[in-house]
KERORO-795230 format. One record per atom (N, C-alpha, C): x, y, z; residue in three letters. Coordinates in steps of 0.2 Angstrom, whole numbers, plus 5000, padded with zeros to 4 digits. Layout:
N
XYZAla...
***
This chain:
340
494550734953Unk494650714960Unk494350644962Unk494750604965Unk494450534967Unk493850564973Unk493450504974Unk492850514978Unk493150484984Unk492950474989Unk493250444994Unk492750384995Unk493150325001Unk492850265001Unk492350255001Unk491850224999Unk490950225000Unk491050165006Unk490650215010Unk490450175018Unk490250105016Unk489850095012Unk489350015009Unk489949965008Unk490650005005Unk490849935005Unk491149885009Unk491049935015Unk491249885020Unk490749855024Unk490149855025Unk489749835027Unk489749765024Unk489849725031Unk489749645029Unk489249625023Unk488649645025Unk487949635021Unk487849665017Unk487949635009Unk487849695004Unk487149735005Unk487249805002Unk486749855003Unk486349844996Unk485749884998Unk485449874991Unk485749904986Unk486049954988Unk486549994983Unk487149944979Unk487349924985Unk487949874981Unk487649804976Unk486949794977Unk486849724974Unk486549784967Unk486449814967Unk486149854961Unk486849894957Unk487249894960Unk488049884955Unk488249844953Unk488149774957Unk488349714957Unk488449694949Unk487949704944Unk488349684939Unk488749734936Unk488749804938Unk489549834934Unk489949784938Unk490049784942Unk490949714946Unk490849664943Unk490349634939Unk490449564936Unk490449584929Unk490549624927Unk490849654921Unk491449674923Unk491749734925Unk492249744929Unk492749674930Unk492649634933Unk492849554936Unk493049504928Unk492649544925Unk492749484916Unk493249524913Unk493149594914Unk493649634910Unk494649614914Unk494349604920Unk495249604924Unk495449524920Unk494949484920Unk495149424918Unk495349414912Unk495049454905Unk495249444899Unk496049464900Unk496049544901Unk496749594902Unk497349524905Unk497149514909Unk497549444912Unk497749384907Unk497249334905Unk497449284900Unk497549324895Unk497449384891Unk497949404884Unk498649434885Unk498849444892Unk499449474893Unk500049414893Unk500749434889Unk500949394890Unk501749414894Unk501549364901Unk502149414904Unk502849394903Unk503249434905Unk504049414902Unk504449424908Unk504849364909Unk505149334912Unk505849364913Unk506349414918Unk506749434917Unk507349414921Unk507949424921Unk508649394923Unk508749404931Unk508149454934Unk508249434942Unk507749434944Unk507749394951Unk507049384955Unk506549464954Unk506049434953Unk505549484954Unk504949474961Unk504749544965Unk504349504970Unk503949564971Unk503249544972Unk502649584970Unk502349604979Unk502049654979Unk501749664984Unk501249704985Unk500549674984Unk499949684982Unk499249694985Unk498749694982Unk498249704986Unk497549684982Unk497249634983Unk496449614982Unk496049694981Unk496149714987Unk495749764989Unk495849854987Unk495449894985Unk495549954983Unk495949994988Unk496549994991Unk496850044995Unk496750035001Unk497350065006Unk496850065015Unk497149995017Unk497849975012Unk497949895019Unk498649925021Unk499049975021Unk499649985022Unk500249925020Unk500049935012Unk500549915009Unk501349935008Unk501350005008Unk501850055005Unk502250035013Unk502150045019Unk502650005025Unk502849945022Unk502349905020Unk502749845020Unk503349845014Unk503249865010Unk503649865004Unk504249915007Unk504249945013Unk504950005013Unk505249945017Unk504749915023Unk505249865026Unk505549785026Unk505349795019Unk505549705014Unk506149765011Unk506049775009Unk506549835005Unk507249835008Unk507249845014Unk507649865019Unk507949785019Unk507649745022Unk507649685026Unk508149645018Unk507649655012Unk508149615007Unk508849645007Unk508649715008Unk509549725005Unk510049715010Unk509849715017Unk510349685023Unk510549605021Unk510049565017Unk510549515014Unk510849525008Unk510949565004Unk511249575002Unk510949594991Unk510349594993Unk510249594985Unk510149684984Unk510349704978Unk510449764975Unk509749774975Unk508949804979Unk508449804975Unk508149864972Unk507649864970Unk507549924965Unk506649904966Unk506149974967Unk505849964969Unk505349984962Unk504949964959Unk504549974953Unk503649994955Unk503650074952Unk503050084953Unk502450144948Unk501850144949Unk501650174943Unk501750224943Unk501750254950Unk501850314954Unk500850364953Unk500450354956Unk500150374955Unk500150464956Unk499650484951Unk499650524950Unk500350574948Unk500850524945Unk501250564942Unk501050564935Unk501550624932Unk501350634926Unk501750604921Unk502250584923Unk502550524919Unk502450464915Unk502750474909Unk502550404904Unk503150354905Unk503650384902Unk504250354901Unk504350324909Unk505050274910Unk505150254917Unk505750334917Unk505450334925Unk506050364929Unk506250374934Unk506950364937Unk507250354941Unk507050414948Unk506950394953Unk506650464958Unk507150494960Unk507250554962Unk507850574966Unk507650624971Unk507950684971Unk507850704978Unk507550774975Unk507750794969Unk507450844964Unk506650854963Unk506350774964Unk505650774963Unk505250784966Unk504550804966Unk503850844970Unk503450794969Unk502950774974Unk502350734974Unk501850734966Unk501950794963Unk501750804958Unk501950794952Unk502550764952Unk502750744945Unk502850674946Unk503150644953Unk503150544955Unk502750524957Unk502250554962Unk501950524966Unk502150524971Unk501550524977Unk501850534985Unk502150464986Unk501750424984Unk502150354988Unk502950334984Unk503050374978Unk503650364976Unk504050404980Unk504050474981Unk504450504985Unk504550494994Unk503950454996Unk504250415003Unk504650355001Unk504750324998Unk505050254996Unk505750274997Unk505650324992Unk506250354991Unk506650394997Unk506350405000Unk506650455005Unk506750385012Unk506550335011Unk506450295017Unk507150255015Unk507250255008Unk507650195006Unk508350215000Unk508450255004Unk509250295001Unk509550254998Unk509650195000Unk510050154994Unk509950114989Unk509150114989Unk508850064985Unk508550134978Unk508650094972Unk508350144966Unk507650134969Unk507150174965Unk506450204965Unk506250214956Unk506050184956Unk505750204948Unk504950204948Unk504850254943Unk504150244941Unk503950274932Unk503550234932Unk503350244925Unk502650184924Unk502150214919Unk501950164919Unk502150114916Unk502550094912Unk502750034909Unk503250004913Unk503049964917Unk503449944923Unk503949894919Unk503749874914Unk504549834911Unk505149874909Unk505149924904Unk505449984904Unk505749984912Unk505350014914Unk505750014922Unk506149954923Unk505949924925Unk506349864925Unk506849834923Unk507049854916Unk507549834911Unk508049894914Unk507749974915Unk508350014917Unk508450004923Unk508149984928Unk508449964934Unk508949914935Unk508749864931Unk509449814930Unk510149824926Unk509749874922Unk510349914919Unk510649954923Unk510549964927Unk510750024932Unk511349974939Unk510849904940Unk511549874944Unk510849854949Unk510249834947Unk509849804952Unk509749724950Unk509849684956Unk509849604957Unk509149604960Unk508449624961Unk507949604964Unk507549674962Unk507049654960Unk506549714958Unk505749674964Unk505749754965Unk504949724974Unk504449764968Unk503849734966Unk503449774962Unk502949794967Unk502949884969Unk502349904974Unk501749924969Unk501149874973Unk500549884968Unk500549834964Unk500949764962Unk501249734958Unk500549664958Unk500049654961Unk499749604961Unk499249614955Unk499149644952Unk498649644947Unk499049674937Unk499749664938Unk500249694934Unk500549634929Unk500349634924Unk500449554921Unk500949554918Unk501349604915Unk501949624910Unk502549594914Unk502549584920Unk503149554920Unk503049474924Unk503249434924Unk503149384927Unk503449384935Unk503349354940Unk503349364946Unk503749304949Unk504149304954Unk504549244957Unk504049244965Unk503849294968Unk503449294973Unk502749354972Unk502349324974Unk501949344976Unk501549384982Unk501549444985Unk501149454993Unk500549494992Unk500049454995Unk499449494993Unk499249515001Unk499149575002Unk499149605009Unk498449605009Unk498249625016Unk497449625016Unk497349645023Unk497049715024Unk496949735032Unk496449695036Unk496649685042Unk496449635046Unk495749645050Unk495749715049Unk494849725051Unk494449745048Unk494549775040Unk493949795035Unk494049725030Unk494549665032Unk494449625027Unk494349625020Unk493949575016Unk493649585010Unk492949645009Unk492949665016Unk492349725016Unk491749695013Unk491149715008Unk490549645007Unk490749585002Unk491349595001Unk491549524995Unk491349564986Unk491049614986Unk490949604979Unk491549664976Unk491349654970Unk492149674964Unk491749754963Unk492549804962Unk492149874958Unk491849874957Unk491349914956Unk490949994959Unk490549954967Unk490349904966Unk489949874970Unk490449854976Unk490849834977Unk491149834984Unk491949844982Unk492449834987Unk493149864987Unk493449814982Unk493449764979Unk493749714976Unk494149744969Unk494849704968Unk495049734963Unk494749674957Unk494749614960Unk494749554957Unk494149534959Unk493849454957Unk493349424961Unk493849374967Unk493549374972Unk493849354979Unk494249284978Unk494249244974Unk494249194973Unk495149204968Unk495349244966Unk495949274963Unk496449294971Unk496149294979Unk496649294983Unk497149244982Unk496549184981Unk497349114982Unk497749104978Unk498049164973Unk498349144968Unk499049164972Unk499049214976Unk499649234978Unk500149194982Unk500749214985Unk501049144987Unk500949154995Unk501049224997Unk501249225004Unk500349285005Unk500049275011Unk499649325013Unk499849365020Unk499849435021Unk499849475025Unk499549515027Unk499049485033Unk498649535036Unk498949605041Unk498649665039Unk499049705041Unk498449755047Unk498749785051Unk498249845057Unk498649835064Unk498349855066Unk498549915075Unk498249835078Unk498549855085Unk498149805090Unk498449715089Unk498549685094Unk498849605093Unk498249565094Unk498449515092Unk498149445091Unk497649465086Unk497049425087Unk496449425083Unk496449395075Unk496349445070Unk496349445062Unk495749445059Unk495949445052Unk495349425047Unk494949345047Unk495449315048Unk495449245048Unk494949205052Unk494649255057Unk494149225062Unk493549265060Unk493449295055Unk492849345052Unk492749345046Unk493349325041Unk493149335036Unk493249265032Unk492749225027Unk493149175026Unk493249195018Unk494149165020Unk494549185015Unk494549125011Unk494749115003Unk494749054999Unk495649034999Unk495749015004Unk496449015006Unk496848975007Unk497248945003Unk497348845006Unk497748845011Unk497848795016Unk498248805022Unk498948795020Unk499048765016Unk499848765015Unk500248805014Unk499848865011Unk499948945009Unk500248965016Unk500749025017Unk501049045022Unk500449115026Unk500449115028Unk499849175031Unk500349245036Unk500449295037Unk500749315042Unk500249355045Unk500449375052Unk500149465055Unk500549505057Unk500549565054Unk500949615054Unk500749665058Unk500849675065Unk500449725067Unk500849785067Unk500549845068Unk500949905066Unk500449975071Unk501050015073Unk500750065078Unk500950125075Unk500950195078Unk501350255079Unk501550275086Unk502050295086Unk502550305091Unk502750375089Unk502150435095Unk502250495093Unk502950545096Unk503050575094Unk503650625098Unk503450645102Unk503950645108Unk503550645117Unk503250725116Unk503450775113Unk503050835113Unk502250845112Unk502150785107Unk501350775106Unk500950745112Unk501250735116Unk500950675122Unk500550745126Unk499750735129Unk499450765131Unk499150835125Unk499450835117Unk499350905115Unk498750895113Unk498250945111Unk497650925107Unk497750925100Unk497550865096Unk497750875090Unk497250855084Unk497150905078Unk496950885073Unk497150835067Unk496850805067Unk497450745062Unk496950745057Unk497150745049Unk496850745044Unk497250695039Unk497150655035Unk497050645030Unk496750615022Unk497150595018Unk496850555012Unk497050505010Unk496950445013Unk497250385011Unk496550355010Unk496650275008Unk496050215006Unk495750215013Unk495750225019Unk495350215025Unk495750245031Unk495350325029Unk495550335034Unk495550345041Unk495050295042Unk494850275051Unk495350235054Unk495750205049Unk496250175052Unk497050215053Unk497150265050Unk497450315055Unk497050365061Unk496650365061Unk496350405068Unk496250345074Unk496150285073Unk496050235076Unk496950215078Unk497450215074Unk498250215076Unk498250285082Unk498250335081Unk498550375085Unk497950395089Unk497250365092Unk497050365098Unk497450285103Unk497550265099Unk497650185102Unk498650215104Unk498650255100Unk499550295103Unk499250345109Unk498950325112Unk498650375117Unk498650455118Unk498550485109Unk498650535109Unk497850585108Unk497850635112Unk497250665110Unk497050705104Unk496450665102Unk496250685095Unk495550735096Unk495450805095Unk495150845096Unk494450855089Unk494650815082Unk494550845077Unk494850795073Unk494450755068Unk494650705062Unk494350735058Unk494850745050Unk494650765045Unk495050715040Unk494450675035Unk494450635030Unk494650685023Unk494850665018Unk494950705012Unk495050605006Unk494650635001Unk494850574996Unk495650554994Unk495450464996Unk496250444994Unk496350494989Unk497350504991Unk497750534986Unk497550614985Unk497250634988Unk497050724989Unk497550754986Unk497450804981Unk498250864982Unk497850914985Unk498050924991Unk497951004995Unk498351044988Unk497751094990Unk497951164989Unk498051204994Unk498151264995Unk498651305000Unk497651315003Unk497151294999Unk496651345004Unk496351285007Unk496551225006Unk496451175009Unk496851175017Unk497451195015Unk497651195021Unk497951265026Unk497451295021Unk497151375027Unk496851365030Unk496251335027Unk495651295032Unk495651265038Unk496351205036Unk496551175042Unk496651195048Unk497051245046Unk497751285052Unk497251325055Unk496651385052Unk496151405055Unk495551355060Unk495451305057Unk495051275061Unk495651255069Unk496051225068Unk496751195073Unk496851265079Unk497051325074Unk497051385078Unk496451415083Unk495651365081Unk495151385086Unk494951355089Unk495451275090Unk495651225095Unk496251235100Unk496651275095Unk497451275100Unk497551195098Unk497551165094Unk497851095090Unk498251105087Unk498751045087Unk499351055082Unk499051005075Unk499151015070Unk498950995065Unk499450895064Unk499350835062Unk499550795060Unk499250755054Unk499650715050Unk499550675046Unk500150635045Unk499750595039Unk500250535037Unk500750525034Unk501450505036Unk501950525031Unk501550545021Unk501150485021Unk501250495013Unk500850555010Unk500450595017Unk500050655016Unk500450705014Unk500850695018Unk501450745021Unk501850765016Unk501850715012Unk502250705005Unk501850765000Unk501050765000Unk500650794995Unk500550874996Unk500950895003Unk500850965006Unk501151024998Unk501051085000Unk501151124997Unk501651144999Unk502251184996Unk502651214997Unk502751275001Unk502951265008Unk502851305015Unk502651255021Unk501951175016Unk501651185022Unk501951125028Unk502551095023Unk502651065027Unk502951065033Unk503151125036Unk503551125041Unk502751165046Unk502151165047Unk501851165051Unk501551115052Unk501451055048Unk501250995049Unk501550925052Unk501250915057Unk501750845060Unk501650765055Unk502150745052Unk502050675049Unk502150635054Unk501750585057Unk501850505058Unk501950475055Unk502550425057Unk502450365053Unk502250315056Unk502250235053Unk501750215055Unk502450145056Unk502650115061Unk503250075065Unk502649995066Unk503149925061Unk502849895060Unk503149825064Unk502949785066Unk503349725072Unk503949695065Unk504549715069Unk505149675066Unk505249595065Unk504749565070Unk504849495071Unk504449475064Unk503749505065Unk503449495058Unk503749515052Unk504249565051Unk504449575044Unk505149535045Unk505249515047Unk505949465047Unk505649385045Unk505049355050Unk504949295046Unk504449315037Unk504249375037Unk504149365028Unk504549365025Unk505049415027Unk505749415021Unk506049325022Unk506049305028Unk506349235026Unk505849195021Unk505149195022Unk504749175018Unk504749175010Unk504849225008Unk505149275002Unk505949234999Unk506249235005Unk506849205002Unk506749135001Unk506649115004Unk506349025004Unk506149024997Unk505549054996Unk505049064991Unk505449064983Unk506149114983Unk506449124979Unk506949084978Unk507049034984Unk507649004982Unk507448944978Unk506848894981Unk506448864981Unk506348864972Unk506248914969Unk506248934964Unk506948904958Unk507448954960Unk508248924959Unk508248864960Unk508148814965Unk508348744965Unk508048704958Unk507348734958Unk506948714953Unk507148694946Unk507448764943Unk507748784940Unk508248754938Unk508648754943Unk509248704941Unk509248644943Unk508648594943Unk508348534943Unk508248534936Unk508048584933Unk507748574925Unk508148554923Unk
***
């Protein structure tokens, strides 16, 4: 079972815990590097477009990737979404469909999948595999979710996402702070998106980022919009995502009342006495039970028709000018190409 977030890594001021891990991450940091320069990636006959993360989990990446999804295919590219599908039990690639369970694709494959009817969903770890059968299948545009640290296939763009209030968290690399990379590996990406609730503001005035200006920067802000039946109801909301203060902080800021917040480690599989537990604590509230679509995805068989999923509704304006960004990105590419 995963452990859940350590509070220390997001504390601005490394603790003494974290400086005393600090060299596993610089070990850790040497190994992402080798893995990196020995890999050699391979370049394939459609655009590829990654969307990633610096940071261990907790930036609401999987919205952004359903809403570029969507927004490509409205112009018109065939795409096909590639991913390792955590916690599936799959080696070989394989195409998701409506037959499969959290427990064989992964939860985030099976919301992909359900959010994005017409777009393929594959998963596997050998994400080229995948990719060769997706184009074999009739896909012009492969989105790699998870894809910013994936060296096997070569990338046309880049998106490194980054939550706009836990930032870089203390800067240092695994075990020692949230870092997948060392910090200085964010410049490499093309486009950056800071993601959370609430307008204006960002990381950008808190956290100093290694970011050159000419890079495109966006804010995505993103809310929940509960069903008018929950307005006024008292409610237990539970989840297991990378942070999850950032859904109990979504649905008070949706002005709904929250009676009881219950954390579980990114990626949880409830079992049914997990979610006895729930329903008997709820039933000695008079609370209706809520979580996160991707939670929602991990329920057990029965349970999810007692629990409410939200989803998490993201600024349109913001996902319109990244997909132009993206297009640019890609075209800018092809001109290049046919300069050569």
């Amino acid at each position: 079972m995963l452990l859940a977030t350590p509070r220390f890594w997001y504390v601005r001021r490394p603790t003494p815990l974290a400086r005393l891990l600090q060299p596993l991450g610089w070990l850790y940091g040497l190994g992402v590097r080798w893995h990196r320069r020995s890999s050699r990636p391979r370049r394939l006959p459609v655009p590829v477009v990654s969307v990633g993360n610096i940071t261990l989990g907790g930036t609401g990446k999987t919205p952004l990737v359903i809403a570029l999804a969507r927004a490509l295919q409205h112009r018109g590219w065939r795409v096909a979404v590639l991913l390792r599908g955590y916690g599936s039990t799959r080696q070989a690639p394989c195409r998701v469909d409506a037959g499969h369970c959290a427990a064989r694709v992964g939860d985030e494959a099976l919301e992909l999948h359900q959010q994005l009817p017409e777009a393929q969903v594959w998963v596997g770890r050998d994400r080229l595999a995948s990719a060769r059968a997706a184009i074999a299948a009739g896909a012009t545009l492969l989105l790699l979710d998870d894809g910013l640290q994936h060296w096997s296939l070569a990338r046309d763009c880049d998106i490194s996402v980054l939550d706009s209030l836990h930032g870089l968290g203390n800067g240092l690399v695994f075990p020692a702070g949230p870092l997948r990379e060392p910090v200085g590996e964010l410049g490499r990406a093309d486009l950056l998106v800071l993601t959370g609730g609430g307008t204006g503001g960002g990381v950008g005035a808190e956290v100093p980022l290694p970011w050159p200006v000419a890079k495109p920067r966006f804010r995505l802000v993103s809310w929940i919009e509960p069903p008018p039946g929950l307005a006024g109801q008292p409610l237990l909301a539970f989840c297991g995502i990378g942070l999850p203060a950032k859904f109990f902080a979504a649905l008070e800021q949706a002005g709904l009342l929250l009676v009881e917040r219950l954390g579980f480690p990114d990626h949880h599989p409830y079992a049914p006495e997990d979610l006895e537990r729930l329903q008997h604590r709820a039933a000695a509230l008079h609370a209706t039970l809520v979580t996160t679509v991707k939670d929602w995805q991990r329920l057990p068989g029965g349970w999810q028709q007692r629990v409410v999923a939200l989803p998490l509704q993201l600024d349109a304006a913001a996902v319109a000018a990244i997909t132009t960004a993206v297009v640019r990105q890609l075209g800018s590419l092809r001109d290049a190409g046919a300069d050569g």
